[in-house]
FIKOLZA-1660 file (N, C-alpha, C; in steps of 0.1 Angstrom, whole numbers, plus 5000, padded with zeros to 4 digits):
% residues 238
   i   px   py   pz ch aa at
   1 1410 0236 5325  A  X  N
   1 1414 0249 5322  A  X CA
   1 1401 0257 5318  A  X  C
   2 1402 0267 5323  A  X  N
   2 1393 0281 5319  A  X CA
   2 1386 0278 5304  A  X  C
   3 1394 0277 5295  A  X  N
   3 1396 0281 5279  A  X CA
   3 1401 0270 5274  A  X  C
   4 1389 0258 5269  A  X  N
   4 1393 0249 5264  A  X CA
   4 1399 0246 5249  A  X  C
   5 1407 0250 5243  A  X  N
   5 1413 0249 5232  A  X CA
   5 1412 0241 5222  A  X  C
   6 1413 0234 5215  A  X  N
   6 1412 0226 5207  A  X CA
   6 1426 0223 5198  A  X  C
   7 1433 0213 5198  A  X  N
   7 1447 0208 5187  A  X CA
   7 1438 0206 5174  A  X  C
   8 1444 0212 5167  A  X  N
   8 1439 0211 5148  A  X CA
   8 1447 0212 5145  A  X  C
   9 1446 0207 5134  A  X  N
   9 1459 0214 5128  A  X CA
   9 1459 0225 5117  A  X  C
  10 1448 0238 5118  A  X  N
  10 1451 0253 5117  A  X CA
  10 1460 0259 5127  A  X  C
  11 1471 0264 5124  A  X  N
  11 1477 0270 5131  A  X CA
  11 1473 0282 5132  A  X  C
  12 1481 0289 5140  A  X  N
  12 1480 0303 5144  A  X CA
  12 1497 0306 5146  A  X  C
  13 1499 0323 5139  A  X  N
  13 1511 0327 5141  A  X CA
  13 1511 0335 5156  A  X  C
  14 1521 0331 5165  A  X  N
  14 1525 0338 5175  A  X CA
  14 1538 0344 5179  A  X  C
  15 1540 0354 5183  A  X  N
  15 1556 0361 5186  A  X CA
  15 1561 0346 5199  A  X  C
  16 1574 0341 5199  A  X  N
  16 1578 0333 5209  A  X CA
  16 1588 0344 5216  A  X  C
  17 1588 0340 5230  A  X  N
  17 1599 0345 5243  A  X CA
  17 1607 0333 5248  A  X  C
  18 1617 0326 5241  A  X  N
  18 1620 0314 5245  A  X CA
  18 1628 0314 5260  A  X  C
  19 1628 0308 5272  A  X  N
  19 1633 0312 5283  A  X CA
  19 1640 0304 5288  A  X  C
  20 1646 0301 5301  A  X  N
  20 1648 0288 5309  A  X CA
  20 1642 0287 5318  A  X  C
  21 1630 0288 5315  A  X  N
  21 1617 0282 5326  A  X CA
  21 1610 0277 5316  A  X  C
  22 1598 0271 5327  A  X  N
  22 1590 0267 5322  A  X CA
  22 1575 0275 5326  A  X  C
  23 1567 0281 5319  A  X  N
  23 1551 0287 5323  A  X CA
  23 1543 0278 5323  A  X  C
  24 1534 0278 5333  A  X  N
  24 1525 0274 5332  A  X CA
  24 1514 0278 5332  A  X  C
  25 1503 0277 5329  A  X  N
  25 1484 0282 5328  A  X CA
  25 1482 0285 5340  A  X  C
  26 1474 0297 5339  A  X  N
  26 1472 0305 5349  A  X CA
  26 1483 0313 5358  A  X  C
  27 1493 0309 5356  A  X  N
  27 1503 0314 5368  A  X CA
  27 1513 0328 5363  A  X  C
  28 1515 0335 5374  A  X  N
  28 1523 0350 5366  A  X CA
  28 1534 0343 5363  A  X  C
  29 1537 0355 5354  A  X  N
  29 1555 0355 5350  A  X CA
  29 1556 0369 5350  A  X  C
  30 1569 0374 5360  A  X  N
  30 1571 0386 5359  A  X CA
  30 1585 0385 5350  A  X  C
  31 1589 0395 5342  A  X  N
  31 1598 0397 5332  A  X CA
  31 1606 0409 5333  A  X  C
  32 1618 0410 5333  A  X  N
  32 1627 0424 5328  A  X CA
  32 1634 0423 5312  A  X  C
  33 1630 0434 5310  A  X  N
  33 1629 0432 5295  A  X CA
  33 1640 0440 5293  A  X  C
  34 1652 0437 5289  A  X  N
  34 1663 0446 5284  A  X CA
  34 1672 0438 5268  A  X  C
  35 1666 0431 5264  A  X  N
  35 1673 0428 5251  A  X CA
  35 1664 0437 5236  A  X  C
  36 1672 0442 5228  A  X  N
  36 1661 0450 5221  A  X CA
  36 1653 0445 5213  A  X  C
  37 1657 0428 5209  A  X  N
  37 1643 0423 5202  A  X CA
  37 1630 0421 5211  A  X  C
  38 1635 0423 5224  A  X  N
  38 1623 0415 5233  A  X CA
  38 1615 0430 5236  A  X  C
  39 1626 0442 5234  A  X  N
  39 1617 0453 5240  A  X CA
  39 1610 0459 5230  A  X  C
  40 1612 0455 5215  A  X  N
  40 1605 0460 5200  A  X CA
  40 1594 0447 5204  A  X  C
  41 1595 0433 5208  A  X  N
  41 1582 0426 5212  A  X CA
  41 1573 0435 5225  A  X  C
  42 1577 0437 5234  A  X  N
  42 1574 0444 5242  A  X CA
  42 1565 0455 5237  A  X  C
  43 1568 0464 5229  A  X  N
  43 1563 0474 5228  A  X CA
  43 1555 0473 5217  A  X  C
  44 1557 0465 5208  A  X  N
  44 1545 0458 5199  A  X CA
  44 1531 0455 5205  A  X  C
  45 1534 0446 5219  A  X  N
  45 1525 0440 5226  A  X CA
  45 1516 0453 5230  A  X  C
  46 1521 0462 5237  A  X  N
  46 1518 0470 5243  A  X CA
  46 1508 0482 5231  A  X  C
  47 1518 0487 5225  A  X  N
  47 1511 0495 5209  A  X CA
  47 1496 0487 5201  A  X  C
  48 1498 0472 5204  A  X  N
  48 1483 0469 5200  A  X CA
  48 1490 0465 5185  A  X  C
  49 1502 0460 5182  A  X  N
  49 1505 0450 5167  A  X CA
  49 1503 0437 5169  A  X  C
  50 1501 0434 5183  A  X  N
  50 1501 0417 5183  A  X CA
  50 1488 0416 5195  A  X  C
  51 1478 0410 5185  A  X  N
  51 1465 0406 5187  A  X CA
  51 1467 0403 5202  A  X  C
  52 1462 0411 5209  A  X  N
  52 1452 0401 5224  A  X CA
  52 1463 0402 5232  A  X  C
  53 1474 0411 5228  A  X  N
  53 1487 0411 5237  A  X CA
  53 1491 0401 5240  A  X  C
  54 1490 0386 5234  A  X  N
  54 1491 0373 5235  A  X CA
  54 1506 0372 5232  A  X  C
  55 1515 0366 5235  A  X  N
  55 1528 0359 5230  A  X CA
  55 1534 0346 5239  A  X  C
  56 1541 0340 5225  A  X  N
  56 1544 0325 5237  A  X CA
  56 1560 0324 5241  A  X  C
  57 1556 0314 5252  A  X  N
  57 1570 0313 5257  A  X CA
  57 1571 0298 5263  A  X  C
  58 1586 0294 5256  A  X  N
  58 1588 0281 5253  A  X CA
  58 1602 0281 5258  A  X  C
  59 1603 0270 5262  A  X  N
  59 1614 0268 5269  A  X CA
  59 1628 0260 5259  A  X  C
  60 1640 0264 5265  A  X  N
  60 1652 0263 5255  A  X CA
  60 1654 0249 5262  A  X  C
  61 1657 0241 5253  A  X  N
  61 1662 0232 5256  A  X CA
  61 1677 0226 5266  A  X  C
  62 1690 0233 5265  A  X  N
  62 1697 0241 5272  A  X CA
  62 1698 0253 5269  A  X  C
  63 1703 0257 5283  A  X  N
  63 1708 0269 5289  A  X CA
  63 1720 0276 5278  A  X  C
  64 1727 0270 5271  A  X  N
  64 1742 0276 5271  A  X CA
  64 1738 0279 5251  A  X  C
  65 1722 0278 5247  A  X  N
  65 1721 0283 5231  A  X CA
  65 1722 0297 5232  A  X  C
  66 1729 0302 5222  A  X  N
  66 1732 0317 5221  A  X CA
  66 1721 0322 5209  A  X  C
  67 1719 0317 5199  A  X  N
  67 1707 0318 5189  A  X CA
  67 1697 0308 5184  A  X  C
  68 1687 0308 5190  A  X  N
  68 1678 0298 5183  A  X CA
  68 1678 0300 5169  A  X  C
  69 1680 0283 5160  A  X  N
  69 1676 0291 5146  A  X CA
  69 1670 0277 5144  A  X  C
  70 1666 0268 5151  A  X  N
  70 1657 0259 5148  A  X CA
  70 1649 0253 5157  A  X  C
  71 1639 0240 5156  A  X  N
  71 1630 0236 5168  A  X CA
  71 1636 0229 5176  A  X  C
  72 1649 0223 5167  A  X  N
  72 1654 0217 5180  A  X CA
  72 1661 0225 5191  A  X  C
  73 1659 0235 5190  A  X  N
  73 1662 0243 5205  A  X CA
  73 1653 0244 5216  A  X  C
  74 1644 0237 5210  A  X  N
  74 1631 0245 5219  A  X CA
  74 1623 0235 5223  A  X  C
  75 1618 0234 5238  A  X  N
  75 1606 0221 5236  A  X CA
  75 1596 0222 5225  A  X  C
  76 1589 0210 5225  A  X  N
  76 1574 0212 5213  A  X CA
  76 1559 0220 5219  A  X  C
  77 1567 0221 5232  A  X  N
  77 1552 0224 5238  A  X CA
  77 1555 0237 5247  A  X  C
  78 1545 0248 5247  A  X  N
  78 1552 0259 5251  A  X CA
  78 1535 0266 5257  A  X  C
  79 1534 0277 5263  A  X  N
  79 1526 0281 5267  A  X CA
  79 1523 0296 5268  A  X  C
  80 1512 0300 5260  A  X  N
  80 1512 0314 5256  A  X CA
  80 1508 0325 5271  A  X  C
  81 1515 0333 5269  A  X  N
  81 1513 0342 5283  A  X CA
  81 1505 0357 5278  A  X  C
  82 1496 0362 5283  A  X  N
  82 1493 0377 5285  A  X CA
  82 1497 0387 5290  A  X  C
  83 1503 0397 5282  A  X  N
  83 1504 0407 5289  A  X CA
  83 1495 0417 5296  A  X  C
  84 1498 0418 5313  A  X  N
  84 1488 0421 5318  A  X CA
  84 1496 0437 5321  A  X  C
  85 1507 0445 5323  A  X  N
  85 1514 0454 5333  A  X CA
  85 1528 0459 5325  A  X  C
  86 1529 0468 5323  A  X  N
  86 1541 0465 5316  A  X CA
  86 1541 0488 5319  A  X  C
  87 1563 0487 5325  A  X  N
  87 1564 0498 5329  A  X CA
  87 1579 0502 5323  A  X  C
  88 1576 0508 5311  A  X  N
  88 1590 0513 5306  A  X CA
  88 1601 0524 5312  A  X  C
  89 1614 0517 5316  A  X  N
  89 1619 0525 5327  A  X CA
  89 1631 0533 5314  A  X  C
  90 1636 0544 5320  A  X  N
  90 1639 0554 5312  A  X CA
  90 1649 0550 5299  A  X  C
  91 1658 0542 5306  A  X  N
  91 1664 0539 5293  A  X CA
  91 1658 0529 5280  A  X  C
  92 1652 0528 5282  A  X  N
  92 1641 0515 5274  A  X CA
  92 1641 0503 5276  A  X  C
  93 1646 0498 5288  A  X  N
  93 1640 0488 5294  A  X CA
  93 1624 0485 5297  A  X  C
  94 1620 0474 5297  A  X  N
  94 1605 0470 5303  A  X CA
  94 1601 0465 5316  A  X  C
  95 1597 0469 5324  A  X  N
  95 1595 0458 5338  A  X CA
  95 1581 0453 5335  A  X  C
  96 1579 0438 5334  A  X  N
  96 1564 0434 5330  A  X CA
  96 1557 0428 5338  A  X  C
  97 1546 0422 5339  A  X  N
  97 1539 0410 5343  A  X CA
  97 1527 0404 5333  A  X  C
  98 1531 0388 5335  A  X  N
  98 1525 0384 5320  A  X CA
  98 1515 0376 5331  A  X  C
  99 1500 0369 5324  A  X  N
  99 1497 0359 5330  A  X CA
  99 1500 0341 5317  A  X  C
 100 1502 0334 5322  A  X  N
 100 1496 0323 5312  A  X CA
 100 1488 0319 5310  A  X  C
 101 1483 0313 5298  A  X  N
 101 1469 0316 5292  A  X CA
 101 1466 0295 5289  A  X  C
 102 1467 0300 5279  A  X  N
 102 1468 0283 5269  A  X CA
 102 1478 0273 5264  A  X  C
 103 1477 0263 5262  A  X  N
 103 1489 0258 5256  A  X CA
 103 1490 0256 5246  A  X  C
 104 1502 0255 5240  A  X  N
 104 1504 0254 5219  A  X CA
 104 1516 0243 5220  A  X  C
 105 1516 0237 5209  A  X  N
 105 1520 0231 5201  A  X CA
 105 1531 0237 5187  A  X  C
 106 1545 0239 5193  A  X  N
 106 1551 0247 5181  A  X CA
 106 1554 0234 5167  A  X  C
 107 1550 0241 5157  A  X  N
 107 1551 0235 5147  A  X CA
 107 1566 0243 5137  A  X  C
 108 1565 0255 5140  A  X  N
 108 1580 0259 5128  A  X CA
 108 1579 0275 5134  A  X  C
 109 1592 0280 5135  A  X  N
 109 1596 0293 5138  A  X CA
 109 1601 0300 5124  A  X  C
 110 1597 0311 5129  A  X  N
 110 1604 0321 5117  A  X CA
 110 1612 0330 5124  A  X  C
 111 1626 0331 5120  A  X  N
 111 1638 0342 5123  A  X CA
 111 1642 0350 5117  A  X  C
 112 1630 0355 5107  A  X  N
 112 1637 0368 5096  A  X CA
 112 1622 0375 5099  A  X  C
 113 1615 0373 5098  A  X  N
 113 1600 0385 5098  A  X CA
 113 1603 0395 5104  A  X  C
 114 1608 0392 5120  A  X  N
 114 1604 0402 5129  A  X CA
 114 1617 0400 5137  A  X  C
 115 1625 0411 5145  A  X  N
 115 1637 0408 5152  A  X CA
 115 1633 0399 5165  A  X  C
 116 1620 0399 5170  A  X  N
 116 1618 0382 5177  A  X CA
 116 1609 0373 5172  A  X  C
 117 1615 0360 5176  A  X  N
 117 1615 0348 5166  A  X CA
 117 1595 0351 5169  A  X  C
 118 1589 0338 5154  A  X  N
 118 1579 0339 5155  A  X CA
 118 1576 0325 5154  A  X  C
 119 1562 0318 5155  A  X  N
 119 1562 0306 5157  A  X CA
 119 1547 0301 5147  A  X  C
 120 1547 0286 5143  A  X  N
 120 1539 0290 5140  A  X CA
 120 1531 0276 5150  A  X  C
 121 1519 0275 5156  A  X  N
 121 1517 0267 5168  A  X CA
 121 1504 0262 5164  A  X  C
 122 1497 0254 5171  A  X  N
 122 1489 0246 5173  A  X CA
 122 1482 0246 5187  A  X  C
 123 1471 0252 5192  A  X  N
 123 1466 0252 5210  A  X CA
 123 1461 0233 5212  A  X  C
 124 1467 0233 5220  A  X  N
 124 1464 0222 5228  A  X CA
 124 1455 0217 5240  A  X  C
 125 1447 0215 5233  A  X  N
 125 1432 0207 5247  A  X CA
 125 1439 0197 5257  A  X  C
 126 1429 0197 5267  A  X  N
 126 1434 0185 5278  A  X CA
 126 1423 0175 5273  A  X  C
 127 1428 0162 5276  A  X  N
 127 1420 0153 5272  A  X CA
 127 1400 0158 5285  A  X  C
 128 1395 0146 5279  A  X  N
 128 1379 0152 5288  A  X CA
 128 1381 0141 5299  A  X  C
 129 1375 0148 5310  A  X  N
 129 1373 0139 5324  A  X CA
 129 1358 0134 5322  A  X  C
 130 1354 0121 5323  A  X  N
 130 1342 0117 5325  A  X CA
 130 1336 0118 5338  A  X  C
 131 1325 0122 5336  A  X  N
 131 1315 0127 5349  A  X CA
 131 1316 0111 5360  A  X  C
 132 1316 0100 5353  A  X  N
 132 1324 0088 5364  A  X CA
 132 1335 0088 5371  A  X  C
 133 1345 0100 5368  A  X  N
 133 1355 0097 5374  A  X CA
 133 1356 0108 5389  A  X  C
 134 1345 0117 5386  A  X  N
 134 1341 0132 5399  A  X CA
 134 1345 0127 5411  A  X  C
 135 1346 0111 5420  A  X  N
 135 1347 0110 5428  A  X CA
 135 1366 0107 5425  A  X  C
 136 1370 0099 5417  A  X  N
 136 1387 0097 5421  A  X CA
 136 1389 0110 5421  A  X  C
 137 1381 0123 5410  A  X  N
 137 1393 0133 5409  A  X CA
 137 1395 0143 5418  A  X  C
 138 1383 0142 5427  A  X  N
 138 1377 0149 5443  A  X CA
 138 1388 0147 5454  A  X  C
 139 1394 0126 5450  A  X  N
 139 1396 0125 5462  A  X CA
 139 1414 0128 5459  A  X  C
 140 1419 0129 5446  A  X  N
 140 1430 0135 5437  A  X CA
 140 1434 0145 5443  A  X  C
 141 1421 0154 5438  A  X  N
 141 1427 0165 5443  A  X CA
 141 1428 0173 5459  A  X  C
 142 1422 0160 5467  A  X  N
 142 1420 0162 5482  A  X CA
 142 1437 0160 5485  A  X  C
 143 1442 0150 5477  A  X  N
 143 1456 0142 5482  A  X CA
 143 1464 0154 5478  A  X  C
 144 1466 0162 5467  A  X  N
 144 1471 0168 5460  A  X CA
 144 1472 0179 5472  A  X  C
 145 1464 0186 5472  A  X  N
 145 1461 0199 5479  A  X CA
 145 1472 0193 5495  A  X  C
 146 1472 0183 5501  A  X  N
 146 1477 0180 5512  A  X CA
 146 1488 0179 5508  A  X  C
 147 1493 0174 5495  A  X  N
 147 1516 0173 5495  A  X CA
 147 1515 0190 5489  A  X  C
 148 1508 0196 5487  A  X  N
 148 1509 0208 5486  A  X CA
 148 1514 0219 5497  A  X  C
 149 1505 0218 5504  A  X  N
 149 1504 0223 5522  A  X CA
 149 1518 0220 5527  A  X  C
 150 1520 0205 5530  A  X  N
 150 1534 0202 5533  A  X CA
 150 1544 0207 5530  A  X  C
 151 1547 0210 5516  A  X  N
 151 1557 0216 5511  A  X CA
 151 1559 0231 5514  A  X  C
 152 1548 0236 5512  A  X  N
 152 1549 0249 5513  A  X CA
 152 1550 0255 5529  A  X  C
 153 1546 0241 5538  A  X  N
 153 1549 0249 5550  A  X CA
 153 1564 0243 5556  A  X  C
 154 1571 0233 5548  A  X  N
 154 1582 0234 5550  A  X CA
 154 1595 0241 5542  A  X  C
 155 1586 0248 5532  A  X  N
 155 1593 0256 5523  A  X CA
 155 1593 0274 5524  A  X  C
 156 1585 0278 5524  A  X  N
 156 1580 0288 5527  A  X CA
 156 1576 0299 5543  A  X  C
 157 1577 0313 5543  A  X  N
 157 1570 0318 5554  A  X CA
 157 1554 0317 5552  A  X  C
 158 1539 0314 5563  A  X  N
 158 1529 0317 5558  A  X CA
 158 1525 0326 5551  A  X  C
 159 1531 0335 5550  A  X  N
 159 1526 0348 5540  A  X CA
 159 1532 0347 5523  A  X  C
 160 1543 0340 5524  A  X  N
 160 1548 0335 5509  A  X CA
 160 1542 0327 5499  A  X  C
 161 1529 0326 5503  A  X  N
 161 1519 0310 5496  A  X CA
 161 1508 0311 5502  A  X  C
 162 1501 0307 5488  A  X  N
 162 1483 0304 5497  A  X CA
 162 1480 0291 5488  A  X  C
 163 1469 0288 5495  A  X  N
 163 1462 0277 5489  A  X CA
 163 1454 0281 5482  A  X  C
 164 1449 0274 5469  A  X  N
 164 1440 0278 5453  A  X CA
 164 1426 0278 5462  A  X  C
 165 1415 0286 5454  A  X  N
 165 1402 0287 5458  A  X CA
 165 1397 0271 5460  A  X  C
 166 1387 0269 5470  A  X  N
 166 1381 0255 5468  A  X CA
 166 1378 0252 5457  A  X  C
 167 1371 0259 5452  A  X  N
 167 1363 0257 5435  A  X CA
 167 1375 0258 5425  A  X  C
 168 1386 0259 5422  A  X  N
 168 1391 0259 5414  A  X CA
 168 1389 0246 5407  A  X  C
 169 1391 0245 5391  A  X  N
 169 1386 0241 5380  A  X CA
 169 1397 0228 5382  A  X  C
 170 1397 0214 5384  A  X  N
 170 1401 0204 5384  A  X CA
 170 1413 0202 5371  A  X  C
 171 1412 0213 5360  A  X  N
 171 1423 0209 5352  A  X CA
 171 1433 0219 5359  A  X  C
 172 1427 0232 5360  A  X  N
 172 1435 0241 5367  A  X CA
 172 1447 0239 5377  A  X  C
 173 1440 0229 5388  A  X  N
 173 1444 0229 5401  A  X CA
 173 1459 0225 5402  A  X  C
 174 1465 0212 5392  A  X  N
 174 1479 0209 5390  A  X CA
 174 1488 0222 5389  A  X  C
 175 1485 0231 5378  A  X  N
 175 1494 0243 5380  A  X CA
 175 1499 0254 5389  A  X  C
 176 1486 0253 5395  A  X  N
 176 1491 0264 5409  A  X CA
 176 1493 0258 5420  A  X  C
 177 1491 0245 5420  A  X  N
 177 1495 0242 5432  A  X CA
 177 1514 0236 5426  A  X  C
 178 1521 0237 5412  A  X  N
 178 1530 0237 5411  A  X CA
 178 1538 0249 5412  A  X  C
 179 1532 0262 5409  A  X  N
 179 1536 0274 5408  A  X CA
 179 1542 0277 5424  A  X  C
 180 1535 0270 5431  A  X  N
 180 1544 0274 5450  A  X CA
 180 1559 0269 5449  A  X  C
 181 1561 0255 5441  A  X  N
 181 1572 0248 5442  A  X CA
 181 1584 0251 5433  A  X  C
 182 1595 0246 5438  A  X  N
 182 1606 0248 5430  A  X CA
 182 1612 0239 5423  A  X  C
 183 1603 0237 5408  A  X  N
 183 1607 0223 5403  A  X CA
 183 1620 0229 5389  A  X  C
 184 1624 0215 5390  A  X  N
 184 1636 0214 5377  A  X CA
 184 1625 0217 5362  A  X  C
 185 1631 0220 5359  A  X  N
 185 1624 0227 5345  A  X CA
 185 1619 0211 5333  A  X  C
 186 1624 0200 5341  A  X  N
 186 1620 0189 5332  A  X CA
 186 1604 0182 5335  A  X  C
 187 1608 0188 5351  A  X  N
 187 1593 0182 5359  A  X CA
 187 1582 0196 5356  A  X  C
 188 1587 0207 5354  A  X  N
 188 1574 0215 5347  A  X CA
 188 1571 0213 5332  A  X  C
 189 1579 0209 5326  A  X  N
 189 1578 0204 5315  A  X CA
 189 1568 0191 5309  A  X  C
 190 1569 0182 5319  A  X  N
 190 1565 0167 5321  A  X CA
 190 1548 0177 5321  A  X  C
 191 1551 0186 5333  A  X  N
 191 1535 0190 5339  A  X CA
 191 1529 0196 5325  A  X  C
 192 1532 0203 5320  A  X  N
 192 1531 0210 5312  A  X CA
 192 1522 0204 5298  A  X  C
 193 1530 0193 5297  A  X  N
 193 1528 0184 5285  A  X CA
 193 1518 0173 5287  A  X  C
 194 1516 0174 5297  A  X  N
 194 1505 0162 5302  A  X CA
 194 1492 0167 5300  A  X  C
 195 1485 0161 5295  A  X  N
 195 1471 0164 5287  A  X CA
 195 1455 0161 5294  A  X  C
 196 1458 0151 5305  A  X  N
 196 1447 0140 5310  A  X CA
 196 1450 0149 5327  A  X  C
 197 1442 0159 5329  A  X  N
 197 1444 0166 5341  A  X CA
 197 1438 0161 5354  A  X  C
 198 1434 0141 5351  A  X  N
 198 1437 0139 5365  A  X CA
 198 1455 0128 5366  A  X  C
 199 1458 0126 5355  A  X  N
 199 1472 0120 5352  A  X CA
 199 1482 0133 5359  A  X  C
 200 1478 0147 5354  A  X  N
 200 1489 0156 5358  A  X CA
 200 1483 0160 5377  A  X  C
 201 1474 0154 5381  A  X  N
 201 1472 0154 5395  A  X CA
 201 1481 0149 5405  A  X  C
 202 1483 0136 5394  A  X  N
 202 1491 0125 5405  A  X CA
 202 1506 0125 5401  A  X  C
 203 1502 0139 5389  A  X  N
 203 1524 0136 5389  A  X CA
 203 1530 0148 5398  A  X  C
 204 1521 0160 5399  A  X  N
 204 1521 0171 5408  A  X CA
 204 1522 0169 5423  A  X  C
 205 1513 0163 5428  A  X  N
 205 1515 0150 5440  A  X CA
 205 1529 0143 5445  A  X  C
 206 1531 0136 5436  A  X  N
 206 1543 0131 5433  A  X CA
 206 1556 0141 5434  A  X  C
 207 1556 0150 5425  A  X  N
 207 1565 0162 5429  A  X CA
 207 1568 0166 5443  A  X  C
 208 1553 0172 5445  A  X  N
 208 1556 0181 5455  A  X CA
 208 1558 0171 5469  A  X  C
 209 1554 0156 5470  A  X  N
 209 1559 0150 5479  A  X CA
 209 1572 0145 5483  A  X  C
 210 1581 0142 5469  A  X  N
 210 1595 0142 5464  A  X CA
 210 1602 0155 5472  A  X  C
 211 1597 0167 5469  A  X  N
 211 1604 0178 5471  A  X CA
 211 1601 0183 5485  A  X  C
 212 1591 0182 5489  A  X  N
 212 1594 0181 5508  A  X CA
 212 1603 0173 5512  A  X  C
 213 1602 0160 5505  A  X  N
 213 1612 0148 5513  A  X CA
 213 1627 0156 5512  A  X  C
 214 1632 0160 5501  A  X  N
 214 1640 0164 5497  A  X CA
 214 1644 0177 5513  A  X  C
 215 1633 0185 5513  A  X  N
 215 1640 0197 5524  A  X CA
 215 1640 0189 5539  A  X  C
 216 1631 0179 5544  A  X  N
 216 1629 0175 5552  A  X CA
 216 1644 0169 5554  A  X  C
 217 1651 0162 5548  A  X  N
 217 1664 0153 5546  A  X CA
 217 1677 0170 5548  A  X  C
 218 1674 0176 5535  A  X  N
 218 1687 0185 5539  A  X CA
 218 1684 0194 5552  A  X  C
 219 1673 0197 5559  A  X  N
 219 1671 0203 5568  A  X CA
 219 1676 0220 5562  A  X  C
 220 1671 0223 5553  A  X  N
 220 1674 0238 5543  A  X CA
 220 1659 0239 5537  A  X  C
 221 1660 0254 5538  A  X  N
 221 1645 0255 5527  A  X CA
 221 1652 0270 5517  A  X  C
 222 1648 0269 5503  A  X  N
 222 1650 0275 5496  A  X CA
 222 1647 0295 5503  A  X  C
 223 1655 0299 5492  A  X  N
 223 1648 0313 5496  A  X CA
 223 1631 0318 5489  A  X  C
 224 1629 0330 5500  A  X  N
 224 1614 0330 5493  A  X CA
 224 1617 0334 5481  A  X  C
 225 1601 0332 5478  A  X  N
 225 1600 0333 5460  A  X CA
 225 1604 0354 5457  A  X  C
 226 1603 0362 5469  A  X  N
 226 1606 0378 5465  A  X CA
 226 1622 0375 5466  A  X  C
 227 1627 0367 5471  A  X  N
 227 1641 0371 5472  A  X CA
 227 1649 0359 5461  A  X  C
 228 1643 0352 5453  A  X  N
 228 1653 0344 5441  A  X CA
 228 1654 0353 5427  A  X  C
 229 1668 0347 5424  A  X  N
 229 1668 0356 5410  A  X CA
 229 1658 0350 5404  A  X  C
 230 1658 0363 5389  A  X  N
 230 1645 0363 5380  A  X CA
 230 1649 0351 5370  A  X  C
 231 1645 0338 5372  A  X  N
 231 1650 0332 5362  A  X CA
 231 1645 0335 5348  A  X  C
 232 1634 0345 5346  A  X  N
 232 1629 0347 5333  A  X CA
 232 1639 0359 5327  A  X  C
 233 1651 0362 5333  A  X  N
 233 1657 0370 5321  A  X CA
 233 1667 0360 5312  A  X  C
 234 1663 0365 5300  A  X  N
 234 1672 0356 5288  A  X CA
 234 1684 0357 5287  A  X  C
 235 1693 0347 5294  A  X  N
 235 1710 0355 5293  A  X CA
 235 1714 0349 5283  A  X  C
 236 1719 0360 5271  A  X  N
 236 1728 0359 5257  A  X CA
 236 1717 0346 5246  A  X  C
 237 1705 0352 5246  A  X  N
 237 1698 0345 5237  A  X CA
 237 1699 0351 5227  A  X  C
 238 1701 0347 5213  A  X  N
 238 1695 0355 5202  A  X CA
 238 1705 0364 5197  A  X  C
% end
């Protein structure tokens, strides 16, 4: 990753956007913002009350909680996004685009400070790759990059997907080459939480090989990524 973080345990307070996805580093999240705690977050972000326009977003455990009021709602590991774009349409809705940044460690929420929940987190490092290992993780991410290709050309039109720069950063490369795919929220989660970024090479691998096999057998390919619903809107959270 870009921005190697460090787990301490000084926390830091951040606003949470709890969702039914999962974010990962580096990859957008576009958002419609129509609940009013999220649009008083929203416009916090925006007005410059919340440092670095940074806020996190952590995934609900199920779908069917109506109010988070503890951690057991929420995974432990969540991933802070930037706000990069943000277009307030007349009635006071938000249309946004976030990027993801780092990853945190929630340690305890607060649900009275502010009308959206707050958190208080922990940034999470990847473990270090030893300069011995440049040739497995070369040939990792040679393998990687090819169940990537596959999928997306049995998944996708060529213009719905690219392939990551050559040079992208070896911790990096797991997330965008998951961001093409259409994974269950447990396998971005697994990705997510994994720390040793040539371990998360070979589970990304793994996925995206699984999930070609998968379209190859039903002979169906998902719709493109412009035409699925937004799974980032929060239905009846909070």
């Amino acid at each position: 990753m870009a921005e190697q973080e460090q787990e301490t345990s000084e926390t830091t307070i951040l606003p949470l956007f709890p969702l039914q996805t999962v974010l990962l580093p580096g990859t957008h999240l576009p958002l419609h913002i129509f609940e009013p705690r999220y649009r008083q977050l929203t416009a916090d972000l925006v007005g410059g009350t919340v440092p670095g326009r940074e806020f996190g977003v952590v995934a609900l455990r199920t779908p069917v909680v109506r109010e988070v009021r503890g951690l057991d709602h929420l995974y432990d590991v969540g991933c802070s996004t930037v706000l990069r774009e943000a277009k307030r349409l007349p009635d006071g809705r938000f249309d946004v685009v976030t990027t993801g940044r780092r990853r945190f460690r929630l340690r305890e929420i607060d649900c009275v400070s502010a009308p959206y929940l707050i958190g208080s987190v922990d940034w999470v490092a990847d473990d270090p790759v030893p300069p011995a290992a440049a040739d497995t993780a070369a040939r990792l991410a040679e393998v990687a990059r090819a169940a990537h290709e596959r999928y997306c050309e049995s998944a996708w039109r060529s213009d719905d997907w690219q392939r990551p720069d050559a040079g992208t950063d070896i911790a990096e490369l797991a997330y965008q080459l998951a961001a093409d795919c259409l994974l269950p929220l447990a396998d971005r989660q697994r990705l997510l939480e994994e720390t040793h970024p040539l371990r998360r090479l070979r589970i990304v691998c793994r996925l995206l090989t699984r999930e070609a096999g998968f379209l190859a057998t039903l002979g169906a390919v998902p719709l493109p990524p412009s035409e699925l619903t937004d799974l980032s809107r929060p239905a009846n959270l909070n």
